[in-house]
C-alpha positions as CSV (number, residue, x, y, z in Angstrom):
1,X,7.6,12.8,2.4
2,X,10.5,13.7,4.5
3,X,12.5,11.0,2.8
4,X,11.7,12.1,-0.7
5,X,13.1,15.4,0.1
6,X,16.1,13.9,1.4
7,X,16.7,11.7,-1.4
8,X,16.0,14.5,-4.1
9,X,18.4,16.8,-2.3
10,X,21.3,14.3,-2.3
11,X,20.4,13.5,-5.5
12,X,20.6,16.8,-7.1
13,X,24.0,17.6,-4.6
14,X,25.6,14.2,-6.1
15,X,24.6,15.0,-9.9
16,X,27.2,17.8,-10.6
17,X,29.7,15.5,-8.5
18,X,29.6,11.9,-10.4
19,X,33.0,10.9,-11.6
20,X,33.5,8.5,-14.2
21,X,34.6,5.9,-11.8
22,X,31.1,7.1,-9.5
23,X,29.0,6.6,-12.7
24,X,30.8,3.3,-13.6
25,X,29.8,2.3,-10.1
26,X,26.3,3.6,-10.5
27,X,25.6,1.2,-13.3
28,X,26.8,-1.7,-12.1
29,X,24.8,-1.0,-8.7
30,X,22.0,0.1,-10.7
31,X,22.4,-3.6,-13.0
32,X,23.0,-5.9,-9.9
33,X,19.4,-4.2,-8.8
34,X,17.5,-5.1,-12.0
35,X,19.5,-8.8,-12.3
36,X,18.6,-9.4,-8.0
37,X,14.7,-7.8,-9.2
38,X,14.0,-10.6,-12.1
39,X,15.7,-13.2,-9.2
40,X,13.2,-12.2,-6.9
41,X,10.2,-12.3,-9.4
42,X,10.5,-16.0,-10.4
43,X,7.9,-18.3,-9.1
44,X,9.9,-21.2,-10.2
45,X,11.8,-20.4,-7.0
46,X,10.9,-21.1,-3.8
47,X,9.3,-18.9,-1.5
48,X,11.9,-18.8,1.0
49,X,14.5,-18.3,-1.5
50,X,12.5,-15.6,-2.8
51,X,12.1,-14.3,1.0
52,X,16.0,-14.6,1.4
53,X,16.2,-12.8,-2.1
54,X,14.5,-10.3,-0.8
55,X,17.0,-9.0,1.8
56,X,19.5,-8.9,-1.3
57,X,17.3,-6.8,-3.4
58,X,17.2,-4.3,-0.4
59,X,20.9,-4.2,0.0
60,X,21.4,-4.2,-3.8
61,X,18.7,-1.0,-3.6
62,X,21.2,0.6,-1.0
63,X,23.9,0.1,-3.0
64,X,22.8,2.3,-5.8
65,X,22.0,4.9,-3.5
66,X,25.0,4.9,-1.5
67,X,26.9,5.7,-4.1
68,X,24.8,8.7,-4.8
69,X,25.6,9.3,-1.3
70,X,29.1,9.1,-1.7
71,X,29.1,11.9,-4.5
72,X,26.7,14.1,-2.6
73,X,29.2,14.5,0.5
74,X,26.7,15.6,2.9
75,X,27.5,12.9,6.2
76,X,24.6,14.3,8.2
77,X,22.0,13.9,5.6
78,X,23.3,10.5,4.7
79,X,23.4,9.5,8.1
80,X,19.6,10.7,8.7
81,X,18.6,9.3,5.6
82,X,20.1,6.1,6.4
83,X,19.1,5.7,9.8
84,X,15.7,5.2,8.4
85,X,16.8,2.1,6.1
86,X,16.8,-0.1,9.4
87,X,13.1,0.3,10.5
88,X,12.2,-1.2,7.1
89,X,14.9,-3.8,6.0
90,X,13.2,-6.7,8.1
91,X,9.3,-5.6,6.0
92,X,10.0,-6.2,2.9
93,X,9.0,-9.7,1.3
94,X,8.4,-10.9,-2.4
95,X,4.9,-10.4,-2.5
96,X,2.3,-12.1,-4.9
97,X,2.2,-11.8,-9.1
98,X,0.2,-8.7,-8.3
99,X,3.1,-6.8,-7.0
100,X,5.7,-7.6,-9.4
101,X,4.8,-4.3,-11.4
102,X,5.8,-2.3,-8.5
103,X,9.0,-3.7,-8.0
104,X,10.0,-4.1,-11.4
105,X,8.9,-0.3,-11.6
106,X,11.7,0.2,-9.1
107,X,14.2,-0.7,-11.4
108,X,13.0,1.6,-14.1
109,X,13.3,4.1,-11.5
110,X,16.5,3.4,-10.5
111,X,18.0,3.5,-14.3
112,X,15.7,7.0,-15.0
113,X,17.9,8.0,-12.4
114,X,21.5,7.1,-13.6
115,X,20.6,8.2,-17.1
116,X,19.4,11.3,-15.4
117,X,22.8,11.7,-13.5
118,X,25.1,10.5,-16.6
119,X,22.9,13.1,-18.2
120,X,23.9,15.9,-16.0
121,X,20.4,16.6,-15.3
122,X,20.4,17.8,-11.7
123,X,16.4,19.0,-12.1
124,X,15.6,15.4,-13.9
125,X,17.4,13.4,-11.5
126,X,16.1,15.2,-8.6
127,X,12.5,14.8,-9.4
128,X,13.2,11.3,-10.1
129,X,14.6,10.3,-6.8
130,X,11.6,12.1,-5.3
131,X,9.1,10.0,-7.0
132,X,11.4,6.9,-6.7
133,X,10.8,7.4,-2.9
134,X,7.1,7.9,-2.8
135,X,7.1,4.9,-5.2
136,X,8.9,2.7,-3.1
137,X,7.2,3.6,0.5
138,X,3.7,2.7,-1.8
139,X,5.1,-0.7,-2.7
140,X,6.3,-1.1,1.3
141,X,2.3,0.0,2.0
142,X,0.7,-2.8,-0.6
143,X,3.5,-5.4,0.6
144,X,2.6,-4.8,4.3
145,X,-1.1,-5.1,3.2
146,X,-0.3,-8.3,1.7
147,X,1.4,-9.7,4.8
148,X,-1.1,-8.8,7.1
149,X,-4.0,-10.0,4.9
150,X,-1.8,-13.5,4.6
């Protein structure tokens, strides 16, 4: 919850911020994400390519938010918010067919959030980060559930 809050305040700090070069940057972040998200979601691949795909998709995921970081300019919450990213990098994993929803939700999220910032909207962007974090520490939950249960 603590995380949320964090996100939706840089969020909403970085909206009024964005330059064109920062949105620019945004989308590309934002479009490597979806691309390294279908990557990750094809069974024709194999599961430890899908596994080292995985740790791509999470950097490709920080990317998009760093630069949201970078327009904020608030160091300390960036470092606090941060700080958390290392206590999770090493969980995540592809999951099963029933999972691919939630992850491919996380890319919806992530452009609801750039249109949301190219929009201006600092409200709309900042209750979609917020949800965007809850969403993604449920999809951490069910693919730690799915680990455990393998």
């Amino acid at each position: 919850m603590v995380r949320a809050e964090l996100e939706a305040l840089v969020t909403g700090l970085a909206t009024p911020r964005m330059t064109k070069a920062s949105l620019e940057a945004l989308a590309a972040a934002e479009e490597q994400f979806a691309e390294l998200t279908e990557e990750l979601l094809d069974r024709r691949r194999s599961e430890a390519e899908r596994t080292r795909l995985t740790g791509d998709w999470v950097r490709a995921n920080y990317r998009f938010h760093d630069v949201i970081y970078e327009a904020a300019a608030v160091p300390l919450v960036e470092r606090i918010a941060k700080s958390a990213r290392r206590t999770f990098l090493s969980r995540w994993s592809p999951g099963g067919p029933e999972i691919d929803d939630l992850y491919r939700q996380n890319v919806y999220q992530h452009r609801a959030i750039r249109d949301a910032i190219a929009a201006s909207s600092v409200e709309g962007a900042r209750a979609l980060a917020h949800e965007h974090v809850l969403h993604s520490g449920r999809l951490l939950e069910v693919i730690l559930e799915h680990r455990s249960a393998a």
